[in-house]
MDAnalysis code that builds the backbone (N, CA, C; Angstrom):
import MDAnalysis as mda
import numpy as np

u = mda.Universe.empty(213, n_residues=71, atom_resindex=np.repeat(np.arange(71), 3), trajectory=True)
u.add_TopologyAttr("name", ["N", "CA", "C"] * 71)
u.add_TopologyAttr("resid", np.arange(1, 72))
u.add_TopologyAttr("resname", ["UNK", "UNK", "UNK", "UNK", "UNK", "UNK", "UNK", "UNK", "UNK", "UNK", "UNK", "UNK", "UNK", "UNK", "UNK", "UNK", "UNK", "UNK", "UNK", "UNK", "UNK", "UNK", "UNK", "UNK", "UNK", "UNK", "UNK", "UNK", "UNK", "UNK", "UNK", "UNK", "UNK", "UNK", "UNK", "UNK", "UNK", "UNK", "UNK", "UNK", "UNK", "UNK", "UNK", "UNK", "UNK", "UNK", "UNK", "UNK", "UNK", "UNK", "UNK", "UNK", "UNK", "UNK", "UNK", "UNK", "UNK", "UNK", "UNK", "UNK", "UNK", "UNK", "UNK", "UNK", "UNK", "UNK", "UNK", "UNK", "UNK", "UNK", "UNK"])
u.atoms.positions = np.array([
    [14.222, 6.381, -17.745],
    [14.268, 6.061, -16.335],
    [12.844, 5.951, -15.797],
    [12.580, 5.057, -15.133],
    [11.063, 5.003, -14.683],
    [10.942, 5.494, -13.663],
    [9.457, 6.126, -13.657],
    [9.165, 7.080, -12.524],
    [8.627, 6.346, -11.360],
    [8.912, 6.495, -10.114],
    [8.081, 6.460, -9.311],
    [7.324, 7.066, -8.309],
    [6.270, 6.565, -7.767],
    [5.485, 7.936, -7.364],
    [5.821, 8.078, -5.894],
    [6.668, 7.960, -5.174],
    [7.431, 8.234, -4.304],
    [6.473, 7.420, -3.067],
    [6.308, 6.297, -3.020],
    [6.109, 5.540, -2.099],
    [6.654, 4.568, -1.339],
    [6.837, 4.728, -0.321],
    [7.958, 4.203, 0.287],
    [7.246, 3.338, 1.593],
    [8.133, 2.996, 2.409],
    [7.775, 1.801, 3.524],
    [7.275, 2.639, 5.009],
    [8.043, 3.632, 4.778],
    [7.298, 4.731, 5.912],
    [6.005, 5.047, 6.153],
    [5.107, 5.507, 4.863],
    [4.121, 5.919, 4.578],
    [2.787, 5.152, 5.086],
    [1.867, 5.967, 5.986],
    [0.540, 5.095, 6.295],
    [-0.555, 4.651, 5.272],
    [-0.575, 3.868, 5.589],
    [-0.877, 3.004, 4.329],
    [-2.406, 3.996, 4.067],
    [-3.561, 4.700, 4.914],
    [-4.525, 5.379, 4.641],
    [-4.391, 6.417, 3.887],
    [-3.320, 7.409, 4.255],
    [-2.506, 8.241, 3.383],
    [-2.280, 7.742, 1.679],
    [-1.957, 6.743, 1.777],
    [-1.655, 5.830, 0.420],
    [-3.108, 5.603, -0.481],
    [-3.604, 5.025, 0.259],
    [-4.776, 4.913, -0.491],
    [-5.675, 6.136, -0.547],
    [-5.468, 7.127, 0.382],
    [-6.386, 8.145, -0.132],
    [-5.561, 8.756, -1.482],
    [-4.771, 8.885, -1.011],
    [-3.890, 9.678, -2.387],
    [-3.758, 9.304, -3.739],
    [-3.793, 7.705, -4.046],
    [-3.980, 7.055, -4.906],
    [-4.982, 5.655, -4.788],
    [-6.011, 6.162, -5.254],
    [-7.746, 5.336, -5.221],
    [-7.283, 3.871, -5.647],
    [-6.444, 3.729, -6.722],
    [-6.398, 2.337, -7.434],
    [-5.306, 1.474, -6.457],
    [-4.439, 1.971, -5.456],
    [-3.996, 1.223, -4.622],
    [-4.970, 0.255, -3.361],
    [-6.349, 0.716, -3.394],
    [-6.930, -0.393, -2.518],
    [-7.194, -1.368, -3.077],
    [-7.119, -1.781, -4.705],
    [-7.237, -2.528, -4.605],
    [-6.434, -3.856, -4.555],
    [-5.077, -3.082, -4.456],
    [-3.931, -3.972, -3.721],
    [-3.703, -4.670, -2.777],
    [-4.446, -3.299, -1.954],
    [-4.568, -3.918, -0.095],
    [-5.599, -5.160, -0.371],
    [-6.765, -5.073, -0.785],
    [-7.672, -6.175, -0.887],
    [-7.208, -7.158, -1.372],
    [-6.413, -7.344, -2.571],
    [-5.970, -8.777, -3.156],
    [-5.363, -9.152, -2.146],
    [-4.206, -8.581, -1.081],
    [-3.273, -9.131, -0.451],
    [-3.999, -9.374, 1.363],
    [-5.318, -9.158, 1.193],
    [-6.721, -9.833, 2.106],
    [-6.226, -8.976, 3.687],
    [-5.403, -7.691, 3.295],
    [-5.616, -7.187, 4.451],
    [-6.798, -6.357, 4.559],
    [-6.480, -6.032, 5.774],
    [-8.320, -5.403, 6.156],
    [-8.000, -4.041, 6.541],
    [-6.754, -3.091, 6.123],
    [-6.683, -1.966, 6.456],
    [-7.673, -0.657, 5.794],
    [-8.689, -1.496, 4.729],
    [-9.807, -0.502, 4.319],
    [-10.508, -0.417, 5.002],
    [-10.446, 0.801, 5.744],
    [-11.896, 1.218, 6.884],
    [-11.587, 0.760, 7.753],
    [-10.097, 0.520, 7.737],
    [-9.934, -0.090, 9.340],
    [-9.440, 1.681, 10.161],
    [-9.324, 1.194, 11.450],
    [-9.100, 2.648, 12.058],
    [-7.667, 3.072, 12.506],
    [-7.177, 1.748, 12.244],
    [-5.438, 1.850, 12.563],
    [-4.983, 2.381, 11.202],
    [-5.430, 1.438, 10.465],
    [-4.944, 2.380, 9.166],
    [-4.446, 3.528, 8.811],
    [-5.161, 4.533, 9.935],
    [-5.020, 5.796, 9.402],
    [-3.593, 6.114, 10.402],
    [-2.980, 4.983, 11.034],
    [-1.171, 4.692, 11.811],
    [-0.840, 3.938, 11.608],
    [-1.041, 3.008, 10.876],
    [-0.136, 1.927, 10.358],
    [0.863, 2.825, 9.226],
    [1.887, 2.240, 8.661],
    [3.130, 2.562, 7.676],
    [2.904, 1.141, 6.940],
    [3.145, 1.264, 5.933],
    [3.126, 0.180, 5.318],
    [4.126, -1.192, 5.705],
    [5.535, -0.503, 5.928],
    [6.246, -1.455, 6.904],
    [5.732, -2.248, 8.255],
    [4.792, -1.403, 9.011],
    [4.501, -2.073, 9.923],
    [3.127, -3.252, 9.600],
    [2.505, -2.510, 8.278],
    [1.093, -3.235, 8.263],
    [2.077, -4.420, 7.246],
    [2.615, -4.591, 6.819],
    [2.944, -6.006, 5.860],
    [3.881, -6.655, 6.935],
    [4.256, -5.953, 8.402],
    [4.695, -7.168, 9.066],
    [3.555, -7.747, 10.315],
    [2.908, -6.858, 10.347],
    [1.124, -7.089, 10.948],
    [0.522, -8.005, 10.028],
    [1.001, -8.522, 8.663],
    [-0.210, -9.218, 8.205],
    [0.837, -10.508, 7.529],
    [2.503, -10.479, 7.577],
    [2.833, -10.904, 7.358],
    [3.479, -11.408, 5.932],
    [3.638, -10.249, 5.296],
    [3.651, -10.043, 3.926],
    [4.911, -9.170, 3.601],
    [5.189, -9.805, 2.203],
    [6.732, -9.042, 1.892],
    [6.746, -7.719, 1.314],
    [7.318, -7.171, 2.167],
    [7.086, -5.488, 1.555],
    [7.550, -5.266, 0.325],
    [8.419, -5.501, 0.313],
    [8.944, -5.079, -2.021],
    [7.962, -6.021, -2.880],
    [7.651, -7.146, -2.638],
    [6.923, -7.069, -3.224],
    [5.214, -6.508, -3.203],
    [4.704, -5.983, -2.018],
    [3.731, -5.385, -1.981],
    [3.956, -3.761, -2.486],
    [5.301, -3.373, -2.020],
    [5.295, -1.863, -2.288],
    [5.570, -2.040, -4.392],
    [6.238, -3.115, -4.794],
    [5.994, -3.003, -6.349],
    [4.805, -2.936, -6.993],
    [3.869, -3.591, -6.214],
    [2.358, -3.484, -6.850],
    [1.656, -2.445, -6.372],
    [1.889, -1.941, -5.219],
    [1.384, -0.443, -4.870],
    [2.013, -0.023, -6.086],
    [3.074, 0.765, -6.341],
    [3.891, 1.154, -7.593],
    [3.223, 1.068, -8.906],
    [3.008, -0.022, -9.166],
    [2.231, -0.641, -10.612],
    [0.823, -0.151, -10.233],
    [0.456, -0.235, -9.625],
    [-0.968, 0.129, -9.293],
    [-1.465, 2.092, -9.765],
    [-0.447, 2.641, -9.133],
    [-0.444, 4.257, -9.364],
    [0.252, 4.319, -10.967],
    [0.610, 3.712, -11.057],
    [1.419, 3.467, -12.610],
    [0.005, 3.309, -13.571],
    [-1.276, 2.357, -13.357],
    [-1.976, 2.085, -13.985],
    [-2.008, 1.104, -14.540],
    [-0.706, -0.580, -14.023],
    [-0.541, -1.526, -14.692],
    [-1.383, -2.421, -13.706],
    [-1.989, -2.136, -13.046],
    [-3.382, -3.460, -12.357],
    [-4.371, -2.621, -12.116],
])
């Protein structure tokens, strides 16, 4: 059964990336600007992929893969 590291659509996305380092560089491929941004640290990932216009399953799978160690 594959694990996941319990990230979900709730979660602020600053929270996310502090907790797991190799997820910014997710946020960057997908050219949002929530690194060092100051909302960041209140955005949820749900709200920032509809702030930037982006599909959450597939952003929250590569967050996923990302803490996994597959990008």
């Amino acid at each position: 059964m594959e694990q996941r590291s319990s990230i979900d659509p709730d979660m602020v996305v600053d929270e996310i990336m502090r907790k797991w380092p190799a997820t910014v560089a997710v946020v960057l491929r997908y050219k949002m600007l929530c690194v060092g941004c100051p909302i960041g640290t209140f955005h949820t990932v749900a709200e920032a992929c509809r702030e930037h216009r982006i599909d959450e399953g597939d952003f929250l799978g590569e967050l996923e893969a990302a803490v996994r160690g597959e990008r």
